[in-house]
Structure formats: C-alpha cells, structure tokens
C-alpha positions in Angstrom: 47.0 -0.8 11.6 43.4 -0.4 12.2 43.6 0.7 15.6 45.7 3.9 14.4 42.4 5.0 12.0 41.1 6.1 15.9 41.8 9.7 16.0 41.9 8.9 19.8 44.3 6.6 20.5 46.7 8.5 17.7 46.5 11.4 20.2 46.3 9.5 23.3 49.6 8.0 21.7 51.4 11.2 20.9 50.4 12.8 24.4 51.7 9.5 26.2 55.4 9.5 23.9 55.6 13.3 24.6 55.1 12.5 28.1 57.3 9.9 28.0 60.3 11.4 26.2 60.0 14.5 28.1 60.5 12.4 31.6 63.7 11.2 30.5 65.1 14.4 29.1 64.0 16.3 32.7 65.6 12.7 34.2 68.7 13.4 32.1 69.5 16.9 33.3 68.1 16.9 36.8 68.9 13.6 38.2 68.5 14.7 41.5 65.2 15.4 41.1 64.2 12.5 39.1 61.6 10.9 42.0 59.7 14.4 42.4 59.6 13.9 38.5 58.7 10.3 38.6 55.8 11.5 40.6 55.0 14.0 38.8 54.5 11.9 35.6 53.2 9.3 36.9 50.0 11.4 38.2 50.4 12.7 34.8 49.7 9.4 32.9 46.8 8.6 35.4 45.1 12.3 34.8 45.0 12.1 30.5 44.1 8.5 30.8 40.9 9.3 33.2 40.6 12.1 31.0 40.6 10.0 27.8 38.3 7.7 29.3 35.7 10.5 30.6 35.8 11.9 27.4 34.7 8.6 25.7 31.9 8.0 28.1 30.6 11.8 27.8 30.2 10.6 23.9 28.3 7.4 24.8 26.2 8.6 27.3 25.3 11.7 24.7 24.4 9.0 22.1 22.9 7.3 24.2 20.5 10.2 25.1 20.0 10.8 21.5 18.4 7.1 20.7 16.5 7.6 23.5 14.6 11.1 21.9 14.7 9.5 19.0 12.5 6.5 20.2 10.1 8.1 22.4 9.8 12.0 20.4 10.9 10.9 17.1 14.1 13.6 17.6 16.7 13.6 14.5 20.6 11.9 15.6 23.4 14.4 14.3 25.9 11.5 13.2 27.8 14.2 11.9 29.4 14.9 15.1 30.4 10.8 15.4 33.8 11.0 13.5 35.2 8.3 12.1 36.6 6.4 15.4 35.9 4.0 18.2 32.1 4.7 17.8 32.2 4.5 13.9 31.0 1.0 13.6 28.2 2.0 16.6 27.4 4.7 14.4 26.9 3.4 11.4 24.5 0.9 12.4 22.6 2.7 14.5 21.8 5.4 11.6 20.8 2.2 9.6 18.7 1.2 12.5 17.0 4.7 13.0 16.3 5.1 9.4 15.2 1.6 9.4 12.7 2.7 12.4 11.5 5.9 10.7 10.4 4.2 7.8 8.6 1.3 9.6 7.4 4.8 11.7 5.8 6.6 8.9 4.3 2.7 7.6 2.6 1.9 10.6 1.4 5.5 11.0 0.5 5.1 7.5 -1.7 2.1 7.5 -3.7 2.9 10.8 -4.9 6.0 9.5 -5.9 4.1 6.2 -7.4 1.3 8.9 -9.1 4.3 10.5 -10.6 5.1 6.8 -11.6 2.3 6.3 -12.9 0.9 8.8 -15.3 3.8 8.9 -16.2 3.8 4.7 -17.0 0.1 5.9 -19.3 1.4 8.7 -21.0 3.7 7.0 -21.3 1.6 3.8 -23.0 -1.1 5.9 -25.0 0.4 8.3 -27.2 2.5 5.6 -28.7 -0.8 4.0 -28.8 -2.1 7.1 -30.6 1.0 9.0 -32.8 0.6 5.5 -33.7 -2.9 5.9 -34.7 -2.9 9.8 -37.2 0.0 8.3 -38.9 -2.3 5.9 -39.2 -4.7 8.6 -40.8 -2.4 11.4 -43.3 -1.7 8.0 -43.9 -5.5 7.1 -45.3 -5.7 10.5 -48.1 -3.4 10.1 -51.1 -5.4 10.0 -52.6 -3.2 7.2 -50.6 -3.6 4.8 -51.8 -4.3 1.6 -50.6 -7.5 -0.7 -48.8 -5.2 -3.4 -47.4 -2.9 -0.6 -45.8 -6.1 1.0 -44.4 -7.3 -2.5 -43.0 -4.1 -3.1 -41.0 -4.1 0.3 -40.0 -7.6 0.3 -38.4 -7.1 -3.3 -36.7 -4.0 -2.0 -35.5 -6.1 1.2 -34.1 -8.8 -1.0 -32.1 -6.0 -3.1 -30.7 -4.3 0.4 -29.3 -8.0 1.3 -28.0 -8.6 -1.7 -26.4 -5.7 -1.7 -25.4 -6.5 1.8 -24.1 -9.6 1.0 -21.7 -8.1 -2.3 -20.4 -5.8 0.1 -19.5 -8.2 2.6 -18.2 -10.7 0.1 -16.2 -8.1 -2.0 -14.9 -6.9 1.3 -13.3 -10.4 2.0 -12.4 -10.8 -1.0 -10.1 -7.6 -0.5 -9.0 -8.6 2.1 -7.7 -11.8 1.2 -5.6 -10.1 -1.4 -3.8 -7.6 1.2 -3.0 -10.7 3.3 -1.7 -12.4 0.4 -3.5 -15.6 1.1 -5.2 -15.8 -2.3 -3.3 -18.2 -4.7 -4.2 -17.5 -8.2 -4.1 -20.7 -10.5 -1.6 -20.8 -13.4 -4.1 -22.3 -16.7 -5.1 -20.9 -20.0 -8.5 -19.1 -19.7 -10.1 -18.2 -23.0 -11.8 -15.0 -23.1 -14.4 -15.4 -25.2 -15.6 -18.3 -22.0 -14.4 -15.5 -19.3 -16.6 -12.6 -20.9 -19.8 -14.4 -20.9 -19.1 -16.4 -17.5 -18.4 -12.9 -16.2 -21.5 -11.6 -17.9 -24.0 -14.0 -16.6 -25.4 -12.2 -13.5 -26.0 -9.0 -15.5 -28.2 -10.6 -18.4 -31.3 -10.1 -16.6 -30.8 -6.6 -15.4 -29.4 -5.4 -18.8 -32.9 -6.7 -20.3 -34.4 -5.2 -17.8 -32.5 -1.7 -18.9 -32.8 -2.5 -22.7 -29.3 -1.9 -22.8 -27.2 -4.2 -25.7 -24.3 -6.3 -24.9 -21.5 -6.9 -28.4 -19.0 -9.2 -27.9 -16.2 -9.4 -30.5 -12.7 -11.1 -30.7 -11.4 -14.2 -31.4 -12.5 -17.4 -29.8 -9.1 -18.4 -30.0 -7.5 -15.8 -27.7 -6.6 -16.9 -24.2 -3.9 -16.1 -21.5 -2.4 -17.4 -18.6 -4.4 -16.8 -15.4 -7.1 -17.8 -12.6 -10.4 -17.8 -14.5 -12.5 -17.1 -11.3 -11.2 -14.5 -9.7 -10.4 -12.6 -13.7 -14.1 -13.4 -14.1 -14.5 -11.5 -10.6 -12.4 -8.5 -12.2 -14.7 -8.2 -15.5 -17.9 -8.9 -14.0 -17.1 -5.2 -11.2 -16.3 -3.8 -14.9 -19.3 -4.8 -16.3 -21.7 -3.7 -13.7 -20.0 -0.4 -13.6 -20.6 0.3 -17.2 -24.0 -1.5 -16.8 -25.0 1.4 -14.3 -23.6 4.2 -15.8 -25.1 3.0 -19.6 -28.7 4.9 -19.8 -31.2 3.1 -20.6 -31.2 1.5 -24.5 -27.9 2.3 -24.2 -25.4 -0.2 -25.3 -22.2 -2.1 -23.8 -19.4 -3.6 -25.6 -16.7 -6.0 -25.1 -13.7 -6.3 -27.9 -10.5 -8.8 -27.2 -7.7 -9.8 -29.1 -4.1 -11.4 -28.7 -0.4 -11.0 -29.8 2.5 -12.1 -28.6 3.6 -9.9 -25.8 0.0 -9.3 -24.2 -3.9 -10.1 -24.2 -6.1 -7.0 -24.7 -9.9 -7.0 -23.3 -11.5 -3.7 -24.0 -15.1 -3.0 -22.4 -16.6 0.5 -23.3 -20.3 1.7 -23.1 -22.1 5.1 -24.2 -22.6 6.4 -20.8 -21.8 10.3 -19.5 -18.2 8.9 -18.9 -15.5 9.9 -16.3 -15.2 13.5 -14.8 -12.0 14.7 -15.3 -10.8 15.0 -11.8 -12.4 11.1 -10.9 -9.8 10.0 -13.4 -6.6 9.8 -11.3 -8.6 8.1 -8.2 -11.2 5.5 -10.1 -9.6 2.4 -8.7 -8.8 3.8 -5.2 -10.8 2.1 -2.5 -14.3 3.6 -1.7 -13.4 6.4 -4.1 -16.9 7.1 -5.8 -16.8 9.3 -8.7 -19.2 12.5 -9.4 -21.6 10.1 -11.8 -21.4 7.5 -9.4 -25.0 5.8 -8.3 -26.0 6.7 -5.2 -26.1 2.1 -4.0 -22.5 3.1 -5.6 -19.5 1.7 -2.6 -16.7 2.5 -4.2 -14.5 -1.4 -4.0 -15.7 -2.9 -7.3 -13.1 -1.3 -9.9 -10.3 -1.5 -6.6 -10.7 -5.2 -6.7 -10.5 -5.8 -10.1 -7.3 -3.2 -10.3 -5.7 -5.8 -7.3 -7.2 -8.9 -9.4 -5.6 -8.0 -12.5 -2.3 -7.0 -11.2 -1.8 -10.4 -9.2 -1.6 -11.7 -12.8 0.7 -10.1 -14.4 -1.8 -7.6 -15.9 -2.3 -3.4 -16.0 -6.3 -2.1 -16.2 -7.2 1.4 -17.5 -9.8 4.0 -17.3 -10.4 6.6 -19.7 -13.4 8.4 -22.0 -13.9 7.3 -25.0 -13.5 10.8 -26.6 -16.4 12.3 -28.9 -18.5 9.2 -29.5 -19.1 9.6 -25.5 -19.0 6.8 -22.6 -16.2 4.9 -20.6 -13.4 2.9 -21.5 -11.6 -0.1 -19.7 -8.7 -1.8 -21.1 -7.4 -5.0 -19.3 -3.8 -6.3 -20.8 -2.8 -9.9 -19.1 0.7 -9.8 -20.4 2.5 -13.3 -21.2 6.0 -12.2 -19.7 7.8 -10.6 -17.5 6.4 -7.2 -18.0 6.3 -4.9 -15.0 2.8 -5.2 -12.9 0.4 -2.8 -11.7 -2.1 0.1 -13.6 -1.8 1.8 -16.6 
C-alpha cells in the first residue's frame, strides 16, 4: 500500500499496535486494575497522536520558512532533510519550482544588466552626433560665415544625420529581431542579384576611396531566404570592409553552391582583425582596436542575427599572409544546426 511508503504512519502504526497489545496483556493479568489502565492508555493514544501531529506541523512550518528565505534572500532549501514521506510529493515540486525560480532569477538579472548596457552604448552612441550637430548649427548661425565655410558644415551635418538616422534604423531593426516580430520570407534569392542590390549604397563612396569591388560566382547560385533583410546582412559586411580597406585598396566578393549549403565569401586587404577582437566581432556595440572612430559597434551583430534567422552561420577571420579580413556567410538548404561559426 502506498500509504505504508510514509515512514510516519509505519511508526505511528507500530507505536499504536505496541500500545494496543500491551493494554490487553496488562488487562489480562491485572484485571482489577484494567480502568486505571484504560485510562492510562487512552491518555496514551491522545499524547503520540498530538505528538505525531506537532511533529508534522514543526516540518511544515520549517519549510515553510525556508520558501519564504528563498523568495525574499535568495537562501538555498536543504531537501535533503525532506525524506521520502507525506511531504515527498510537496517536496519534489517545490525543488522544481525553486530551481525553476533561480533560473528565471539569474535571466532577469541577466537581461537588465544587458538593458542597463545598452541602453547607455545607445546614449552615448547618440548623443555624440547629436551634441555634434547642435554645434554646427549654433556655427551656421554666425552671420559671417563664409559660402564655402557653410557648404562645408552643411555636408558634415547631412553626414551626422545620416549617421543618426542608420543608428536609429539599425537599432529597430535589432530590435525587432529580439522581439521576434520579424517574419523572414521563404523564396529563392540569387546572389549574384543580392551582392550588387546589397552593394548599391557603397558604389559612390568606394569611388570616392578608389577602392575595387570583384565579384565572382555563378549566376546561377541561389538559396532559400528573405532577400531584404540578407541584403541588410551583406550590405553591414560591406561597409565594414569598405572602412577598414585603405584607400586603392580592393574588396572582393566570391559565392558558390552545393548541395548541403550556399557559401558568400567577402574579404578585402585591410590591416585585418586583432587577435583578441576575434572572439567578440559580432557582439553588440563591441568595436574592435581598428575600428573607425563613426564605428557603433551593431552592424556585423545584425547581420550575425539576420543570417542565423535563416538557417545560416557567418564568420570572421584574417586572411592569413596576403593580409585583410574575411567573412564567410553559409545559408544552409537543411536542417543544419543555426547560429555562428
């Protein structure tokens, strides 16, 4: 019986038969004095069952106490002590329910000191174009200011907003990943159409560097994705290796297919990665020890996040002797395991 698995009622059981039995033999030998040993027995029975009962309660209200340190001052239950029993069931869910708490503990600690971080990269990251561009105004207002002095700061104002505006947008952007709000289309994307969608905005500026852009691969080779928001991952790639690519210096894209995965490799001639940026390229607002100095750190985070919603890994690494930076995107066709190489 299941009952019997409580080590207290198999004692409270052997107590009350020993009680029991040894009424009737004191019955059997002194029957004279069997109502003084009625009595007797009688206050005996009431005295182990109180006892049994106080016992059980002491237990409870001990628990109890624990749960409570453990809710307010985070204070360790020793289980070990609640043998298998009446409280067994109790005590095996409430030690899945405190680890249960811990855990969500430790997340939400967790998360609001990464909040906290971020909340003041963000800050910082907007308030110096923004403490830069309030500058340029309180200059545009001087009434001396020559024609070419004015051109000068109104191109240098349109660059702060734009960059402003990036921030803001890549920020969102971000954000609508952690929420999980973002559904990513299912449709073949061609590469060779992604890379130079992706490499639109740059054209100008890499003219403007004399820096080459190569594009090789198949025109054939596609894969199975959202084609605006992968063109959002290459295009953060590009610009990285755009600003880190000296000038005359040259960027290239390679791509090809098989049939497990699709493989984009960008790589330029830059200084490359330092050896300790490595392990934290794509964490958020990390910004390496070549890193310019309108640099915020998001760009190679987003496309990390963009490429792992679909099915993807992306890499960092140095080229080796020839010099520069090397990204490889892989957009696998099955179920291979997500996240970064």
């Amino acid at each position: 019986m299941k009952v019997l698995r409580n080590p207290e009622i198999r004692g409270s059981m052997l107590w009350h038969c020993f009680l029991f039995f040894s009424s009737i033999c004191l019955a059997y030998f002194f029957p004279s004095h069997s109502g003084f040993l009625l009595v007797c027995f009688s206050l005996l029975y009431i005295l182990s069952h109180y006892w049994v009962t106080w016992r059980r309660y002491q237990r409870l209200a001990q628990l109890s106490l624990e749960i409570d340190g453990m809710l307010h001052s985070q204070a360790p239950i020793h289980f070990e002590k609640y043998k298998e029993g009446e409280l067994s069931i109790l005590e095996n869910e409430l030690s899945k329910m405190t680890l249960r708490l811990s855990e969500q503990a430790a997340a939400l600690l967790d998360d609001k000191k990464f909040l906290a971080d971020s909340m003041a990269d963000i800050s910082h990251q907007i308030r110096s174009p923004l403490t830069s561009s309030n500058l340029i105004l309180s200059l545009l207002m001087e009434p001396d200011l020559s024609p070419s002095g004015r051109k000068k700061l109104l191109q240098e104002l349109t660059q702060l907003l734009s960059r402003i505006d990036w921030l803001v947008e890549s920020l969102l952007k971000m954000s609508k990943m952690d929420a999980g709000t973002v559904r990513l289309q299912q449709t073949p994307v061609s590469v060779e159409a992604l890379i130079q969608k992706a490499a639109e905005p740059l054209v100008i500026p890499m003219e403007l560097r004399e820096q080459s852009f190569l594009v090789q691969g198949d025109s054939s080779v596609q894969f199975t994705g959202d084609f605006a928001w992968s063109q959002e991952a290459v295009l953060n790639i590009l610009k990285n290796c755009m600003e880190h690519t000296p000038f005359g210096g040259c960027i290239q894209v390679s791509f090809l297919g098989n049939a497990i995965f699709t493989e984009i490799i960008i790589e330029d001639n830059g200084p490359g990665f330092a050896k300790e940026d490595l392990p934290h390229l794509f964490e958020r607002f990390y910004k390496g020890k070549h890193a310019s100095q309108q640099s915020v750190g998001i760009g190679l985070a987003l496309s990390r996040m963009i490429v792992s919603q679909q099915n993807g890994t992306l890499k960092a690494e140095n080229r080796g002797k020839e010099g520069g930076a090397r990204f490889t995107m892989k957009f696998y066709h099955s179920g291979t395991p997500h996240g970064g190489e």
